[in-house]
C-alpha positions in Angstrom: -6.4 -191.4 -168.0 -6.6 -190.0 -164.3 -8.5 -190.5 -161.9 -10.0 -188.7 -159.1 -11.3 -189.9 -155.8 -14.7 -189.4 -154.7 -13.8 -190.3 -151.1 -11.0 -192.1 -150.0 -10.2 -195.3 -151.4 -12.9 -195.2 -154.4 -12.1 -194.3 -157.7 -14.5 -191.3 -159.3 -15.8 -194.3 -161.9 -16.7 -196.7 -159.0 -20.5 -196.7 -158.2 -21.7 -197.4 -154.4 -23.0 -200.5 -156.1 -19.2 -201.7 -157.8 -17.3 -201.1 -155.1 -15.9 -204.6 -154.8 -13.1 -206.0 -153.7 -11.3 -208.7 -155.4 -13.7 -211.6 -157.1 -16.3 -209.7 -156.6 -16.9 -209.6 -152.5 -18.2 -206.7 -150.7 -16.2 -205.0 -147.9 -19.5 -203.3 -146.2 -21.5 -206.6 -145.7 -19.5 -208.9 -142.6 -15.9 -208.0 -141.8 -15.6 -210.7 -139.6 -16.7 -213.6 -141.8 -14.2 -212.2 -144.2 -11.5 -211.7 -141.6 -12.0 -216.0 -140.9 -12.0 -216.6 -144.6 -8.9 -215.1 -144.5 -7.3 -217.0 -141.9 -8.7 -219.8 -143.0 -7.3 -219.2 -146.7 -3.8 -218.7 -145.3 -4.2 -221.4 -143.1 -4.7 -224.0 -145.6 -2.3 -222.4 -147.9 0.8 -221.9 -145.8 -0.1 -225.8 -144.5 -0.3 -227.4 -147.7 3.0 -225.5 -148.6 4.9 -226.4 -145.5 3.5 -229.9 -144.5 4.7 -231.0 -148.1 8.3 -229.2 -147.6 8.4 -230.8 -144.2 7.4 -234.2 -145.3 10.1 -234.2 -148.2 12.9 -233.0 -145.5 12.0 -235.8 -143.6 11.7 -238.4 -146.3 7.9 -239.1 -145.6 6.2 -240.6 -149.2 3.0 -241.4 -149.7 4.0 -244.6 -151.5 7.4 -244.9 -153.3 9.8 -242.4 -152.7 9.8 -239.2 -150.9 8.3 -235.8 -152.4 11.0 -234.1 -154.7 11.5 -230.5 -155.1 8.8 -230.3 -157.5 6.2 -231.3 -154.8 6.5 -228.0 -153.6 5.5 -225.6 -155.9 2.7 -228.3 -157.2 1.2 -227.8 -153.5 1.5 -224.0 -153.1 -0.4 -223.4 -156.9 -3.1 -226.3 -156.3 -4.2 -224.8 -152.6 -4.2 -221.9 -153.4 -6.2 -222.6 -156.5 -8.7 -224.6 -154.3 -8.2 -221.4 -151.6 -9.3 -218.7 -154.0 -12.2 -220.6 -155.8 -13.8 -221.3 -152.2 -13.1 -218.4 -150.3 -12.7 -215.2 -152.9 -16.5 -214.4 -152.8 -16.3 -214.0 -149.2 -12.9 -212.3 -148.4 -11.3 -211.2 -151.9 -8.7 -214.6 -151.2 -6.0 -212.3 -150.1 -3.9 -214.6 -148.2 -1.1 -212.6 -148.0 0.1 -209.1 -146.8 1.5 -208.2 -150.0 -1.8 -208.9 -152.1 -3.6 -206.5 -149.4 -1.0 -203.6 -149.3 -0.5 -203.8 -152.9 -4.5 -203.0 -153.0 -4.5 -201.0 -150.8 -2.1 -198.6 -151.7 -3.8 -198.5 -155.0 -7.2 -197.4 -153.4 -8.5 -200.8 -154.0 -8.9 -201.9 -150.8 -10.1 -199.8 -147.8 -7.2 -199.0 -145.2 -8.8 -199.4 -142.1 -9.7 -202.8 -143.0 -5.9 -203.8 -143.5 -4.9 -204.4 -139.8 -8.1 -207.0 -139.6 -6.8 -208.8 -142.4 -3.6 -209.0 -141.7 -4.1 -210.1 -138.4 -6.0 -213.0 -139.9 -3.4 -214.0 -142.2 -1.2 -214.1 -139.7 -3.1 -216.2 -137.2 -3.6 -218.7 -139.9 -0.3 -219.1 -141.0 0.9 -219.7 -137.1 -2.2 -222.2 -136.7 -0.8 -223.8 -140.4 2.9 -224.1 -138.6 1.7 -225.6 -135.4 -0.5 -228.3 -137.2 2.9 -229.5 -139.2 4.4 -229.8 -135.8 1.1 -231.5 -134.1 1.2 -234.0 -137.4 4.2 -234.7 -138.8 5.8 -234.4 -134.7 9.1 -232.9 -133.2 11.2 -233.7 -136.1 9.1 -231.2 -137.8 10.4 -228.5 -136.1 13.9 -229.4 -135.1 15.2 -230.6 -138.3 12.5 -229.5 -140.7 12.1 -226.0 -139.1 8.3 -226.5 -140.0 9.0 -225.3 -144.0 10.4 -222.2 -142.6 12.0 -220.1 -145.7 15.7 -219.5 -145.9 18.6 -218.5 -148.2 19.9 -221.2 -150.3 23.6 -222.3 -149.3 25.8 -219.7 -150.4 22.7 -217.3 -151.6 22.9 -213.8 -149.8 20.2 -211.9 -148.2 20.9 -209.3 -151.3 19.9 -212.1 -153.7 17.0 -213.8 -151.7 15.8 -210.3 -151.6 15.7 -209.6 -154.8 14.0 -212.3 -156.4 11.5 -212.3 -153.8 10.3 -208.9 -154.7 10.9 -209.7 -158.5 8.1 -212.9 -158.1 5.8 -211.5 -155.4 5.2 -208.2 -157.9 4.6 -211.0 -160.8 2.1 -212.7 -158.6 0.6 -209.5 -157.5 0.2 -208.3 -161.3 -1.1 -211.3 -162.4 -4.0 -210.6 -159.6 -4.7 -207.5 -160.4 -4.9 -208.1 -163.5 -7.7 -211.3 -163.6 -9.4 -210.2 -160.3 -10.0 -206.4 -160.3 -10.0 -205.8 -163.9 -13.7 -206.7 -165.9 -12.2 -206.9 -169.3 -10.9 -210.5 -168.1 -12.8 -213.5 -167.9 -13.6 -214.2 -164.6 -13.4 -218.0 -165.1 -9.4 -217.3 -165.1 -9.0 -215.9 -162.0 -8.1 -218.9 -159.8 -6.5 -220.9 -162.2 -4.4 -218.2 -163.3 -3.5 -217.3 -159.2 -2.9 -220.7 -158.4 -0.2 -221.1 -161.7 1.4 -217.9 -160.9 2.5 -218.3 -157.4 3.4 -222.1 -158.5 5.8 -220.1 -161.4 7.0 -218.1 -158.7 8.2 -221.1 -156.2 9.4 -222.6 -159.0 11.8 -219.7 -159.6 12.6 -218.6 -156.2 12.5 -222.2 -154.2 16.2 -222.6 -155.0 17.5 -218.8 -154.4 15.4 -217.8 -151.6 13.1 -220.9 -150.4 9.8 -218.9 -151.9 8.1 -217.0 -149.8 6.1 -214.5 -151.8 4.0 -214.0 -148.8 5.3 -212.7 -145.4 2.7 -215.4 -143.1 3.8 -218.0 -145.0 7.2 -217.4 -144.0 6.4 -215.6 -140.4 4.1 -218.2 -139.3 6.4 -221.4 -139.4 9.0 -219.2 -137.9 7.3 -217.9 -134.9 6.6 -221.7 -134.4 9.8 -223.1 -135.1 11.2 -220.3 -133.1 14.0 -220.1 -136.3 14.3 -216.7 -137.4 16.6 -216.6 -140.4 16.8 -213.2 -142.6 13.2 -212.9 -141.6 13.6 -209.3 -142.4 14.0 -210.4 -146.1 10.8 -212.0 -145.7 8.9 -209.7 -144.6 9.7 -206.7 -146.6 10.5 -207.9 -150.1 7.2 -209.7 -150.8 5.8 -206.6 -149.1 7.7 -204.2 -151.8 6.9 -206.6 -154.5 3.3 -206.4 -153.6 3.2 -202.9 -153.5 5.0 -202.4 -157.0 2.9 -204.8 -158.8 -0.3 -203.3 -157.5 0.9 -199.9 -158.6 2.8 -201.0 -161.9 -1.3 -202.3 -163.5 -3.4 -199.8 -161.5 -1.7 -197.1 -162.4 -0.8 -198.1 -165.9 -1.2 -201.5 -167.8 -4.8 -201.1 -166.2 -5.1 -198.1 -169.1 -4.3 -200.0 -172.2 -6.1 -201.4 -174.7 -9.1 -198.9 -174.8 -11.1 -197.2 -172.1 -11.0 -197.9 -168.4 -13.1 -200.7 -167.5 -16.4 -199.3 -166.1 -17.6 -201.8 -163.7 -15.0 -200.6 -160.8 -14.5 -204.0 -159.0 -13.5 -202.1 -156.1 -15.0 -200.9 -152.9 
């Protein structure tokens, strides 16, 4: 079924009063409260991830012995699950570039609101790498590189590429799917978030370090000042993004009876 757009960015089956973004916010009500939520969100998102990457390089437990490898992909899941159940009524709980282009691109998300956003995440995820550093001290950054994402030994850029658009357009389908769609329960959506991106670290952590979000890979760079393939970082997830958000809008969105009627977009 095709669809035509009454202006730009809304779908013709998208009344003034559906056009949501994702969980239900509203673009035209505060722009700036949602650009804090979303610097916020990656703040506390790209911290949790790195500050537990940074105190596992650095042998730093709690009690008993230092964080293993599954630490890491526990952390990124569980904040962002905690991320998108606070903040997703104000912002959408983007968090990440590729979540926002991925909308966008679809006509789910208005254009000119994607610098402001991405901007934010940005900010955050810079704020997130200079508290590992202010915390956890030097070490952080000269040793630990502040979680900064890079190939595995003997894992090319080719590869890290690769499987970080493979996981970031699995992430981005799986939020299309719970938060934009009405047939789904919207109890699901942060639960199912949070387990996807921890599925994805889990299968990209030892190829490519898991990024499946430019920031959180930019952001403890820029601090560190440790710039490693940050190309793949920045345009994989990006890709992926863009691929899953285009692989359910334009298609798996369309199954399984009519088009849902309540729009969810903005």
């Amino acid at each position: 079924m095709a669809t035509t757009k009454t202006h730009v960015g809304v779908p013709d089956w998208a009344s003034p009063q559906q056009r949501r973004g994702l969980h239900g916010h509203r673009l035209d009500v505060n722009l700036a409260a949602a650009a804090v939520a979303e610097a916020l969100g990656a703040f506390g998102l790209v911290f949790a991830i790195c500050a537990t990457v940074v105190g596992a390089a650095l042998a730093r437990p709690v009690v008993g012995t230092p964080y293993g490898s599954l630490a890491v992909p526990l952390a990124a899941g569980l904040a962002l699950t905690c991320m998108v159940a606070a903040l997703g009524h104000i912002s959408g709980a983007h968090f990440n570039p590729a979540v926002t282009l991925g909308l966008a691109v679809t006509g789910r998300f208005r254009w000119r609101h994607v610098p402001v956003y991405l901007v934010a995440q940005l900010l955050g995820a810079i704020g997130a790498g200079l508290a590992c550093w202010l915390v956890y001290g030097e070490s952080a950054r000269t040793v630990a590189h502040l979680g900064a994402t890079f190939p595995a030994a003997g894992v090319g850029a080719g590869a890290a590429f690769a499987v970080e658009v493979m996981v970031t357009f699995l992430l981005v389908l799986v939020i299309m799917a719970v938060a934009t769609d009405s047939r789904v329960p919207t109890g699901l959506a942060a639960v199912a978030i949070g387990a996807a991106l921890t599925t994805a670290v889990f299968i990209s952590g030892p190829i490519s370090g898991a990024s499946v979000n430019p920031v959180r890979s930019l952001g403890p760079m820029i601090v560190a000042g440790k710039f490693t393939d940050w190309w793949v970082y920045l345009v994989a997830p990006m890709l992926g993004g863009i691929l899953g958000g285009v692989t359910y809008n334009g298609f798996l969105r369309w199954g399984n009876g009519p088009a849902p009627t309540n729009g969810n977009s903005n």
